[in-house]
N, C-alpha and C positions, 0 to 999 in steps of 0.2 A: 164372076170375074175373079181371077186369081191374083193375086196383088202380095209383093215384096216388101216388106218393112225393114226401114236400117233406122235407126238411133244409134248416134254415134256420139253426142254433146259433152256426155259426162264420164266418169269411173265406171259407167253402165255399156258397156259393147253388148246392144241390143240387136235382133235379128227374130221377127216374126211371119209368118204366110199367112193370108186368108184365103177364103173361098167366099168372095163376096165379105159379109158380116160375121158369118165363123172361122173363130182362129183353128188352125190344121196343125201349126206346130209356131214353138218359139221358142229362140237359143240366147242364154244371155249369159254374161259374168260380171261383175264389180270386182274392179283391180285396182288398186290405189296406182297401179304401175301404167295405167292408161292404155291397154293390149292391143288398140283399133285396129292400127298396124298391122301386127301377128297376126289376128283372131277372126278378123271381120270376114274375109273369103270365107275361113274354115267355118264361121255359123253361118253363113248362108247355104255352103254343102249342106250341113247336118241338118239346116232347118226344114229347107229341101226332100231333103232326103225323109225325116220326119212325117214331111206335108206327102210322100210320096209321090212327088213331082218334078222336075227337070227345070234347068232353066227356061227352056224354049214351050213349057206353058205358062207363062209367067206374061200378064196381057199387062200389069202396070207398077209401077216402084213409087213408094211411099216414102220420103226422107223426112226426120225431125230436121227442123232446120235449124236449129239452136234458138234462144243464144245458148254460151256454152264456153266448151274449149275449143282454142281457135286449132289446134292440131286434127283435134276429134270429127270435127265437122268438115274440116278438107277430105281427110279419108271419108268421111261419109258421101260427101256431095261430088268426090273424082269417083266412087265406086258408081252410085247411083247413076249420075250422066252416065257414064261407059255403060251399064246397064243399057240405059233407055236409048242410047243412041244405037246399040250392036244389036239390039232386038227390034228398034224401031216402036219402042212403048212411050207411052205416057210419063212425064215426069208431077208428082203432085211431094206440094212440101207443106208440112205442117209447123206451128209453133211447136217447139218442145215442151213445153209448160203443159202445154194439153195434153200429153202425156202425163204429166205428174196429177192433176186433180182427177182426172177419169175415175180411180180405184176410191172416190171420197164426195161424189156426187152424191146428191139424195139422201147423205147420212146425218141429215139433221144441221149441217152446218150451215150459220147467215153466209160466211165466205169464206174460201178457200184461196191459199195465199202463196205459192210456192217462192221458193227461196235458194237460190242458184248462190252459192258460194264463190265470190271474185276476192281482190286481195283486198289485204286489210281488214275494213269495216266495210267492205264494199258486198253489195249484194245484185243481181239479179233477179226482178219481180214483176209482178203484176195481180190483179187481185180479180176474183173471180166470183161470180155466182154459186152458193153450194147447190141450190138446187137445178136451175137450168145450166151450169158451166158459161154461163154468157161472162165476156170479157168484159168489167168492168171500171177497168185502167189497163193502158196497155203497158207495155213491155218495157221498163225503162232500167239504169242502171242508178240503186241508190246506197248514198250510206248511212249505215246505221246507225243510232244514238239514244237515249234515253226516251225521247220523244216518239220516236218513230211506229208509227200503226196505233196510235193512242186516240183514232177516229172509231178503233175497235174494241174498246174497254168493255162495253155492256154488250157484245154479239159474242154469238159462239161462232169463233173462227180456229183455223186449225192452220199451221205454217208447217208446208210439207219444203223437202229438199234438203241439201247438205248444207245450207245456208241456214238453217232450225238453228242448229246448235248454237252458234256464234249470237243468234237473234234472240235467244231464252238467255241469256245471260245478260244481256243489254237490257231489253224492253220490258216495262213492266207491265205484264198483264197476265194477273194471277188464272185467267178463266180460259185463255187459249190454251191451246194442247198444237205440238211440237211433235213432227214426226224428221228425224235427218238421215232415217233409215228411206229413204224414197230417191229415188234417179229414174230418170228421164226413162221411158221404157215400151219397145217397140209394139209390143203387144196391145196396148192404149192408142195407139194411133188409128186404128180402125176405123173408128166411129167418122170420126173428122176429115178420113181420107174420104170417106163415100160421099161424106157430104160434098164435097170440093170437084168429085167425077160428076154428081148430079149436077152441080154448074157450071162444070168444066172448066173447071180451073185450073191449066196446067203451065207449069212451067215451061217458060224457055230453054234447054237444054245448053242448046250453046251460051246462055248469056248467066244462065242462076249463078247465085251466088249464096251462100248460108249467111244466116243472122248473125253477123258477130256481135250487133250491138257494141262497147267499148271496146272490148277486147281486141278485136279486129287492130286498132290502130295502135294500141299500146305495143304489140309484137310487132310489126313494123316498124315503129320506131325504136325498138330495141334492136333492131338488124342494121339498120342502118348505121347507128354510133359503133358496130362489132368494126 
């Protein structure tokens, strides 16, 4: 099955293809500038192109669904719908998160922790299994403080995301390791998309809507006082 990946959430304008479970090609940039915009048609050409394939073999679309940025992920999920509706394909959405610990499974860690950068102290989390990836809190929006993940003091856990940085500087826990080099990224998505075709898990095309999680309602209320 040929299958289109967008990740759109972060600084990451991700674009991967598969063939089934093998990746064929993957186009990606980190922009502090946020390019989704510009960039996101032009990597699906190239990735395309890459995979040596055309849009019209293309049997299903794979969308990170955030959480995220709330700009990020409209372009991702108006691309996607138009995808799946003008080919008449399947729409499947993934956590984005699940993207981020894919590349950090099986590496010895109790838990993997990713960490979405919101404002302030504020972080986007959830905490995970190192070695099955099973979700073991879900997805919630928290803020950070001295205390926070201090349930992780004696495990080796590992805090991936651009949300690391701000979290090493807060939290004390000498034994974790910090990665804020990590975003969300299309190529990770794979695994979790198949699982989601084997039980058919698909989207409503007309009705989806991406994970804002908070964000979502903070920018709306900022439009509306404009």
């Amino acid at each position: 099955m040929k299958i289109l990946y967008l990740e759109t959430s972060s600084k990451n304008c991700s674009v991967a293809v598969s063939d089934d479970e093998k990746l064929l090609c993957v186009c990606e940039e980190v922009s502090d500038n946020y390019k989704q915009s510009e960039s996101l048609h032009t990597y699906v050409e190239w990735a395309l192109e890459g995979a040596g394939l055309t849009m019209k073999d293309i049997e299903a679309v794979s969308l990170g669904k955030g959480p995220g940025s709330y700009t990020g992920l409209r372009i991702g999920a108006a691309s996607a719908k138009g995808f799946c509706y003008g080919l008449k394909i399947p729409l499947i959405a993934v956590n984005s998160m699940e993207s981020m610990i894919e590349p950090f499974l099986d590496k010895n860690y109790d838990f993997i922790v990713p960490l979405i950068d919101a404002r302030r102290m504020e972080v986007y989390t959830a905490v995970y299994d190192g070695k099955t990836g099973k979700e073991l809190s879900s997805t919630e929006a928290k803020i950070l403080d001295e205390t926070s993940f201090e349930e992780f003091k004696d495990k080796k856990v590992i805090f991936v995301g651009d949300g690391a940085k701000k979290a090493k500087e807060i939290i004390h826990l000498p034994d974790a390791e910090f990665r804020d080099d990590i975003y969300p990224s299309a190529q990770y998505l794979i695994k979790k998309t198949l699982e989601k075709i084997d039980q058919k898990e698909f989207e409503d095309i007309a009705y989806f809507e991406p994970f804002y999680l908070k964000d979502f309602h903070g920018v709306k209320k900022k439009k509306s006082e404009e």
